[in-house]
Structures are given as C-alpha cells and as structure tokens.
C-alpha positions in Angstrom: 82.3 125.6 118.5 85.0 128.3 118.3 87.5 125.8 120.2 86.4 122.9 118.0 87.6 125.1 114.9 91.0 126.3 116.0 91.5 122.4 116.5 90.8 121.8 113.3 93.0 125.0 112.1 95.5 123.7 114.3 95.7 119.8 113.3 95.7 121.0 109.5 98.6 122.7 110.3 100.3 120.4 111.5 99.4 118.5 108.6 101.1 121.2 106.5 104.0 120.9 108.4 104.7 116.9 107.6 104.1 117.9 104.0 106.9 120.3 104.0 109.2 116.8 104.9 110.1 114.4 102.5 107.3 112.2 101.3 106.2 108.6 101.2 107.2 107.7 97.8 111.1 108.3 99.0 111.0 106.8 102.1 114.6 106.7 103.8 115.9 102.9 104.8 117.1 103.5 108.2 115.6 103.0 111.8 117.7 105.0 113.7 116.6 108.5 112.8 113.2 107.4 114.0 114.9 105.2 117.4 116.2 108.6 118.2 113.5 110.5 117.9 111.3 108.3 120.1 113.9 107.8 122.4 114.1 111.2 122.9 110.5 111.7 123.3 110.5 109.0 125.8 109.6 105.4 124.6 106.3 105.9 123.7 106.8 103.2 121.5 106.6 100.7 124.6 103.4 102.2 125.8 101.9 99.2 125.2 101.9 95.6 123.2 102.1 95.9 119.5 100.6 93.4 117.3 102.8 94.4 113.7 100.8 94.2 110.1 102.7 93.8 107.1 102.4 92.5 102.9 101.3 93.2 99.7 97.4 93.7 99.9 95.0 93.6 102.3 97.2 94.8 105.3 94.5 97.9 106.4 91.6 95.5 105.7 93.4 93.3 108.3 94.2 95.9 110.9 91.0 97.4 111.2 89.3 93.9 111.9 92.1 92.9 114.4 91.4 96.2 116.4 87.6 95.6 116.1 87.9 92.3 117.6 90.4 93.1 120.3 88.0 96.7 120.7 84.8 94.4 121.0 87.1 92.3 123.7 87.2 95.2 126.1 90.6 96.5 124.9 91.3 100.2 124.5 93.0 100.1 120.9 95.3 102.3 119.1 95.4 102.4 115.3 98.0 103.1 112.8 97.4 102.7 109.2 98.2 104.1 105.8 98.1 105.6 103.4 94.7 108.1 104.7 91.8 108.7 102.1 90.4 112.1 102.7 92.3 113.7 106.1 95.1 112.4 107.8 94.1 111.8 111.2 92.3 108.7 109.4 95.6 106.8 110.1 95.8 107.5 113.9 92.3 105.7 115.5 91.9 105.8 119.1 89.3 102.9 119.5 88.1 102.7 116.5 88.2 106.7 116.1 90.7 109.0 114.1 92.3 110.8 117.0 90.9 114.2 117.6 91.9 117.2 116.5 92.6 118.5 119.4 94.8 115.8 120.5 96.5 115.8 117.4 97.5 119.7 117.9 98.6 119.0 121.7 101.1 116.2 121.2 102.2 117.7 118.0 102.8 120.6 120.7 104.6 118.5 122.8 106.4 116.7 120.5 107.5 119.1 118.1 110.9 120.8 120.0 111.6 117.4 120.2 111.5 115.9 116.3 113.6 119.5 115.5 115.8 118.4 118.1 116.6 115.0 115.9 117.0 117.6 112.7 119.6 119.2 113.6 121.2 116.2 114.8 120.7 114.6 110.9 121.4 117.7 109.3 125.0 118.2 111.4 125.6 114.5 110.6 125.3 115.2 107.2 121.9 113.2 106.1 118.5 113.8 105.6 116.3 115.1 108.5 113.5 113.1 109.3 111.3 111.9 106.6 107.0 112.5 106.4 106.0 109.1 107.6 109.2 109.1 110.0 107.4 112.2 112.0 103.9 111.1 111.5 105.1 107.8 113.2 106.8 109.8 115.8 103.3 111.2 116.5 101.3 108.3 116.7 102.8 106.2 119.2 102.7 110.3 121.1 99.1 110.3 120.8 98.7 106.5 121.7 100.8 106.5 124.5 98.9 110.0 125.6 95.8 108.2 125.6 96.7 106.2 126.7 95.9 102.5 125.0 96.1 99.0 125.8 97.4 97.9 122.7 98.5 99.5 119.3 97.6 97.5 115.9 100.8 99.0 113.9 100.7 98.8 109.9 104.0 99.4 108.2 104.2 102.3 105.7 106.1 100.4 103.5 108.4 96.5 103.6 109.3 96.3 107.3 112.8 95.8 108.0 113.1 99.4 107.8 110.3 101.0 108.0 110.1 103.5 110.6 107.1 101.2 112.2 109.6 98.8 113.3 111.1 100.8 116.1 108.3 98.8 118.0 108.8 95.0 118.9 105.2 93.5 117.8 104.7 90.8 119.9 102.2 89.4 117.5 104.3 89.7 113.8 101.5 88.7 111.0 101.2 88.8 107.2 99.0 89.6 104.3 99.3 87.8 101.0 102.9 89.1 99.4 103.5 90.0 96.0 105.5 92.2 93.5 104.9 96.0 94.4 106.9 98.7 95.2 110.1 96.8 93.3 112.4 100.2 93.4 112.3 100.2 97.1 111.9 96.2 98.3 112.9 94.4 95.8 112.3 92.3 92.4 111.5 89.3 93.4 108.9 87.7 95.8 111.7 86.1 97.7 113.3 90.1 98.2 110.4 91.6 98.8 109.5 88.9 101.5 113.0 89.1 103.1 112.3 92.8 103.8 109.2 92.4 105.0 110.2 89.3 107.5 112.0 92.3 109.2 109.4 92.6 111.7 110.0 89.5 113.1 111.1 90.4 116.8 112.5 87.4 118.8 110.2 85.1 120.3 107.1 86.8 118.3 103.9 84.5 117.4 103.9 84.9 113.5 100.8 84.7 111.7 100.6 84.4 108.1 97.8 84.5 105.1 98.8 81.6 102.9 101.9 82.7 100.5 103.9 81.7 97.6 106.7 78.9 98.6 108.9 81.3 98.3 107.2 84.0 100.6 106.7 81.0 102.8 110.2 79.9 102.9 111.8 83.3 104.5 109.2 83.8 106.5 109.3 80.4 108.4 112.9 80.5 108.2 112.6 84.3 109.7 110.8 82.8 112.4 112.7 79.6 113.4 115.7 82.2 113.5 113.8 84.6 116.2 112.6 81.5 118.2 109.0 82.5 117.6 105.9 80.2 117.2 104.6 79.9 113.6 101.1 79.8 111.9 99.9 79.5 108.1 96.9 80.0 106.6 95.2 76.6 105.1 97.9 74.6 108.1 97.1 75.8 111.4 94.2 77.9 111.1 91.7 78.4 107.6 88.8 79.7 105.9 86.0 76.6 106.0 83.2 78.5 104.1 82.2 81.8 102.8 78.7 82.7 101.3 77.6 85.3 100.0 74.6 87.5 102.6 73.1 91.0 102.3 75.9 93.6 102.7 78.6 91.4 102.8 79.2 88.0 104.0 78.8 84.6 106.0 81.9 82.8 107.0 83.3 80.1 109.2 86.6 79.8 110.6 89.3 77.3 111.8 91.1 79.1 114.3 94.0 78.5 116.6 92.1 77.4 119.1 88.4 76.1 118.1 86.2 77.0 115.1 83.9 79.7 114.9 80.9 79.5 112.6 78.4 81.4 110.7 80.4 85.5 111.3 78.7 88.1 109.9 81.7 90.1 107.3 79.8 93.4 106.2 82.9 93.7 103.5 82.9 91.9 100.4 84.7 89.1 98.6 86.5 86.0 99.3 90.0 87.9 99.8 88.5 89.6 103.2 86.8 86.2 104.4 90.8 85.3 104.3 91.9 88.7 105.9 89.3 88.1 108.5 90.9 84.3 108.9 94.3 85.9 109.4 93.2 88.9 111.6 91.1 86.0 114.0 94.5 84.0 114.1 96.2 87.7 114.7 94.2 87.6 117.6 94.0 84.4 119.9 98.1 84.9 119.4 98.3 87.8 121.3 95.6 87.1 123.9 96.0 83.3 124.4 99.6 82.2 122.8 96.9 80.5 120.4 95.5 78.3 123.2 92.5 80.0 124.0 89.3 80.1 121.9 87.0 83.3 122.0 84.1 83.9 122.7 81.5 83.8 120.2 79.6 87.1 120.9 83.2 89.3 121.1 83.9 87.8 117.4 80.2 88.2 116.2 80.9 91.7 117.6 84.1 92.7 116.2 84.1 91.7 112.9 79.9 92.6 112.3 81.2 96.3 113.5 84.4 96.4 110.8 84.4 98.6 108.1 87.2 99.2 105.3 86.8 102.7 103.4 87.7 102.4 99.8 87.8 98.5 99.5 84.9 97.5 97.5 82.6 100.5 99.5 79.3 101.4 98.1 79.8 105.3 97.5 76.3 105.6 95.1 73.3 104.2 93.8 70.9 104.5 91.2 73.3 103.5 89.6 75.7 101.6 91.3 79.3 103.4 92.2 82.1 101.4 94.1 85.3 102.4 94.9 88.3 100.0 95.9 91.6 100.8 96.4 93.5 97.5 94.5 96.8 99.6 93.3 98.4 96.7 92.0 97.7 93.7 89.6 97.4 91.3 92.8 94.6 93.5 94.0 93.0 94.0 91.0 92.4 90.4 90.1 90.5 90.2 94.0 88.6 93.2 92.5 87.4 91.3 89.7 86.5 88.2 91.7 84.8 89.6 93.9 82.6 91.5 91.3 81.9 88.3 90.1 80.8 86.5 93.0 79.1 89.4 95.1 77.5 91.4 92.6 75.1 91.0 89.9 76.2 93.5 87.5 76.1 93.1 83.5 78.1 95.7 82.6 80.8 97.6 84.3 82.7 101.0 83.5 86.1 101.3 85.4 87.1 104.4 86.2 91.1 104.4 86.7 94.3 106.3 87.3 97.4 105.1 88.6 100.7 106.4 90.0 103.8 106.7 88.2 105.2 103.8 90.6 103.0 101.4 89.9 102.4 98.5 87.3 99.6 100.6 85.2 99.8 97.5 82.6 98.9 94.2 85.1 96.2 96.8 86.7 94.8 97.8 83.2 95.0 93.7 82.0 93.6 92.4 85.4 90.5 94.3 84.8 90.4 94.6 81.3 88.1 91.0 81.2 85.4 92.3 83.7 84.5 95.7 82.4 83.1 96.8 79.3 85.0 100.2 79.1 87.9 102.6 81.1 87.3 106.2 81.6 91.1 106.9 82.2 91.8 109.7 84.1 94.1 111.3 86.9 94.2 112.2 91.1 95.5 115.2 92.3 99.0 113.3 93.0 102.1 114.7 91.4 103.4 110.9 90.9 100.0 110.4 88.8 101.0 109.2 85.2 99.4 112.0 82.4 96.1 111.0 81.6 97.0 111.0 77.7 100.1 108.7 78.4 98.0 106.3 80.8 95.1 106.1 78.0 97.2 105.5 74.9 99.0 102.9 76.9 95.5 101.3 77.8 94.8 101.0 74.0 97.4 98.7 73.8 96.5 96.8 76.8 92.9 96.5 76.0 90.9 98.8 72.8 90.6 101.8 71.2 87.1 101.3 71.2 87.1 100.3 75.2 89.2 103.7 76.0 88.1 107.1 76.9 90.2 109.9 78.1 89.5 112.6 80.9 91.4 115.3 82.1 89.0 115.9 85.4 88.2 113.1 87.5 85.0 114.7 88.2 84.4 114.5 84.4 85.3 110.9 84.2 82.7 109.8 86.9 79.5 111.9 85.2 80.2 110.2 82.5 80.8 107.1 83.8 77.6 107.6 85.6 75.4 108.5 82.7 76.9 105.7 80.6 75.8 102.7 83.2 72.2 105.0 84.3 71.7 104.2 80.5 70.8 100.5 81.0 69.8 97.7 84.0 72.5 96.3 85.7 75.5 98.5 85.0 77.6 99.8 87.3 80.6 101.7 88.0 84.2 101.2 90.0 87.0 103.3 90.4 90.3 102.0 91.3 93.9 102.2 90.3 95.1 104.5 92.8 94.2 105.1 96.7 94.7 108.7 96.0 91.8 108.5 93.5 89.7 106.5 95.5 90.0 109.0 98.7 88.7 112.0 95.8 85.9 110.0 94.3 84.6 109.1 97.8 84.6 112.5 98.6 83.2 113.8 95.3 80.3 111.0 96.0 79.9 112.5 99.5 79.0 116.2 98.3 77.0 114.9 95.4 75.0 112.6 97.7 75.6 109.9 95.7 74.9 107.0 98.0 71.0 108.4 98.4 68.3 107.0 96.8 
C-alpha cells in the first residue's frame, strides 16, 4: 500500500511539473520541438501503427469505441485522448486502462533528462521550450511504447496539421463531424478549420470520414487524392441504417466497408454516437482489412457493448435525474438537445452551465435555450472561465430574466438545481458548457453518491 501511494505522490508530481509549462489554450504551431524531442527519446512514436482521430465533436467518443473494438479483437491498445476529466492519467489508457501510476512516474523518470535536453535547445534558439500537451505527448507514446502496445488510437489536442500528435504517421487518418470552434487558433471558416485538420493525412493513409459540410468534404477528399490514400464518407461508402432507442442506450445497424452488421448494442446515448460508432466501425475494417474484410459479429457485439464515454450524456444521479455532457460548443449542444429529446422522457429540464472564455457562450446558451426551462449559470475552477455575473447577464439576453439564475459555487448551482427538479415528476438536470465543469460535477456527484438510489 505504501508503494502504491508514493506512485500516486509521484505521478501527481509529475503532473505538477507539465502544469508549470505552457498550457493548452496556447498551444505552439510547430511539429519540430516535439520531432526532436521523440527523436531524441528514440522513436517511440513508431512503436506501433497509429490510427489518427481528429474534428469538431465527438472525436473522444470515437476513439474510445475504435480501441474497444480493436481491444475486443485481441489487440493490445494504447490510448490517447483529451482533454482529462478528473486526473490526468485518464488520457494515457493502456487497454482500456489509464496507465498506472507507477508507470507514469517511471517513464516520466526516463524521459525527463531527455524533454530538458530539448529546453535548452529551444531556449538557446530563442523560442519557447516545449509546451504542456507537447511533453504530455512526449510521454504517451513513452509509456505506450514501454508497454508495449500493438497499436495506439491517437486523438489530436487540437486541428492537426500541427498538433504535436502528428509527429506520428496514422495509417488509418479519420474524422468527426467539423465545425466552427477554436477560430483564434484554426481558423474562421469551415473550409480553414478543415484545411488544418486534413493535416493528418499521411501518404497512402485510408481516410475515414463522418459525413461533413461540402466544404469540409471538399479539402478532405482533395487532401486525400493528394496523399494517394483510399477514401471513405459516411452516408457513401459506409452508414448508419437504423438506430432505436433500448434500455441504457441503444440498438443500431451498420453498413460497413465490408458487410453490414445488425442489431449492436451502444450503452451511450443519441443518434450523434450511433454515427460515431458508424465512423469508429469504418475506422476499423481500414486498418485491419484495407476495408475488405468484414468482422466478426461477436468482436463488434463485444467492443462497442463494453464502450463507455465519461461526461457525454453520463448518468451521474438519480432521484432526480443528473446528467452531465461535455458539448462545449453550439454543434454539440444542439446533439445535446436531440438527444434529450429522443432518449429521455423528461418534462422539464434545468441546465446547469459555465463556459470558457474561448468559447461561443452565445450558440451554447441559444442551442439549449428551447429544451430547458431554466439555467443556473455558474463557473469551473478554470482561469479562462468567463465571471459568472458576465456569463448570466449575457444569458438574459440570449434567453430571460425570468429563465436566469446566478451562482458563484458550482456546488451551489447543482443543490439547487437538484431541489428545483426533486420538486416535481419528470424533471431533470444537465450540466454542460464546459468539460472542465463537467469533470467537477462528476466528481461532486461521486462524493455525494449521487447515482444511488
């Protein structure tokens, strides 16, 4: 037990150390600091195959079902997603696991001499040493290499041309819906945002895409003639054929690839992760089969009845109902709301919301503002949070004064939320807005016991 807790002392320290680099929100647009610095550590970066996640929404949903299925195949898998919820060893699974603390302390051990190395070369040449999610990447493909894994399911932090993800080459290169979101750092328009993103595109990768805009469609085909890759579209070559709703989640049927697969259990909820699971399917018989090869039933029933998705449309509490999802923009706000529709019977629904500074506070607020009878507007522990009094007066305008209510404490905002919908049948409350918020209410939920009856 001692051993077990000097781990954990050890991998939170390590997690104090990436906090002292620069952060996520200012992510650096370069790939060489982070080609040097797994160069230097040796290439663990070509460990093994990488199948390369990017997109607007639904990009984690999608990950975590391609490594279930490729898991439930017989694969070992390593996992990389972001951003975490409640610790940060969430976004570094070793099948299906967050990696241990104790391996997290030995390659950060190992690895360490190594990223300071790379410092001092940035820091003689004058620019910025590397970055959070630089090191933490640095780390990763350390601990999956260490494991060692048979292949690595790699989300980008953020685009993809530059994002320090895309030292790898994916040999499988596939997208989530894309859609206006982080405009500052990847562009303005669909079309600039997708032209970043296509950076993943390695030549002669299998691309696999959710159904897009035309113009998100447009560079990502043309991204792919150019790389001499194979190319696959959601509603074309492979589609959702039916989705109905069953107890904890879903029943759905798929055109792959390479043959149809019917009836899936989906414990997740709504329509958008019927399409996810379409994608991640497609994701799939690319890597193993170039698309040619069907799977078999059971390793699909298997994979995707075993995937879970923290904060997206999770049941954190009952009597009365409390769900968290993690839709940070309007896009995945408006999946929030039709999914509330179609897989839940509530009357009356209290939305408890905070959003970062960099985000579009006003299609989040209007997206819901049709499905929920009231906001308790409130505030994560995240410096980029906007003030809850300039977030609520702001809602007025978007929706009513009378709708509105104002809390300084998040805990505050979900007792009342929670005595507000205990007060009649069929309400219910949801928190969203903010991933950082979502990660605090789950863990608020946790201690209270929320989710017993």
């Amino acid at each position: 037990m001692t051993d077990e807790l000097d781990y954990a002392d050890a991998a939170d320290a390590v997690y104090r150390s990436l906090l002292e680099r620069v952060g996520e929100a200012a992510p650096e647009r370069r790939l060489d600091a982070t080609r040097r610095a797994v160069e230097i550590l040796g290439d663990p970066h070509r460990a093994a195959p990488v199948i390369h996640i990017t997109g607007t929404n639904g990009k984690t949903s999608t990950s975590r079902m391609i490594e279930s299925i490729l898991r439930a195949g017989g694969l070992r898998t390593g996992l990389m997603t972001s951003p975490h919820l409640e610790r940060f060893t969430e976004r570094i699974l070793i099948d299906g696991v967050p990696v241990s603390d104790e391996a997290v302390a030995r390659n950060w051990e190992e690895i360490e001499p190594f990223i300071a190395i790379v410092d001092a070369e940035l820091d003689a040449a004058g620019t910025p040493r590397l970055t959070f999610f630089e090191t933490l990447t640095a780390l990763a493909f350390a601990c999956f290499a260490d494991a060692p894994v048979d292949v690595v399911v790699l989300e980008v932090g953020m685009g993809g041309e530059w994002d320090s993800t895309n030292v790898a080459d994916g040999q499988v290169a596939v997208f989530t819906p894309i859609d206006l979101d982080h405009e500052s750092a990847l562009g303005t328009t669909i079309e600039e945002i997708a032209r970043t993103k296509a950076g993943i595109i390695k030549p002669e990768a299998a691309v696999v895409t959710a159904f897009q805009s035309p113009e998100a469609l447009t560079v990502l085909r043309d991204a792919a003639t150019e790389q001499g890759g194979t190319f696959a579209v959601e509603g074309g070559a492979f589609a959702v054929l039916d989705s109905r709703v069953a107890v904890g989640g879903q029943l759905i049927s798929v055109k792959g690839l390479a043959g149809e697969y019917r009836d899936l259990a989906l414990p997740l909820f709504g329509r958008h992760q019927a399409e996810n699971a379409a994608v991640a399917i497609a994701a799939v018989e690319s890597f193993l089969g170039a698309g040619t090869m069907r799977m078999a039933d059971e390793v699909l029933q298997h994979g995707l009845g075993a995937v879970t998705s923290p904060g997206r449309l999770q049941m954190v509490g009952t009597e009365p109902p409390v769900l968290v999802d993690a839709a940070h923009n309007p896009h995945g706000a408006r999946a929030l709301v039709a999914a509330l529709d179609e897989y839940f019977d509530f009357d009356e629904v209290v939305a408890v919301v905070g959003v970062l500074r960099d985000k579009d506070a006003k299609g989040i607020i209007t997206a819901l503002d049709g499905a929920v009878e009231r906001f308790n507007i409130t505030t994560s522990s995240s410096e980029r949070s906007i003030p809850v009094d300039e977030l609520a007066l702001a809602a007025v305008g978007w929706s009513n004064e009378d709708k509105v209510f104002q809390y300084d404490d998040l805990l505050d905002a979900l007792d009342d939320a929670r005595k507000w919908a205990a007060e009649a049948p069929k309400r219910a409350v949801v928190v969203t807005g903010s991933i950082v918020l979502v990660g605090e209410a789950i863990a608020i939920a946790a201690d209270r016991e929320w989710g017993r009856s």
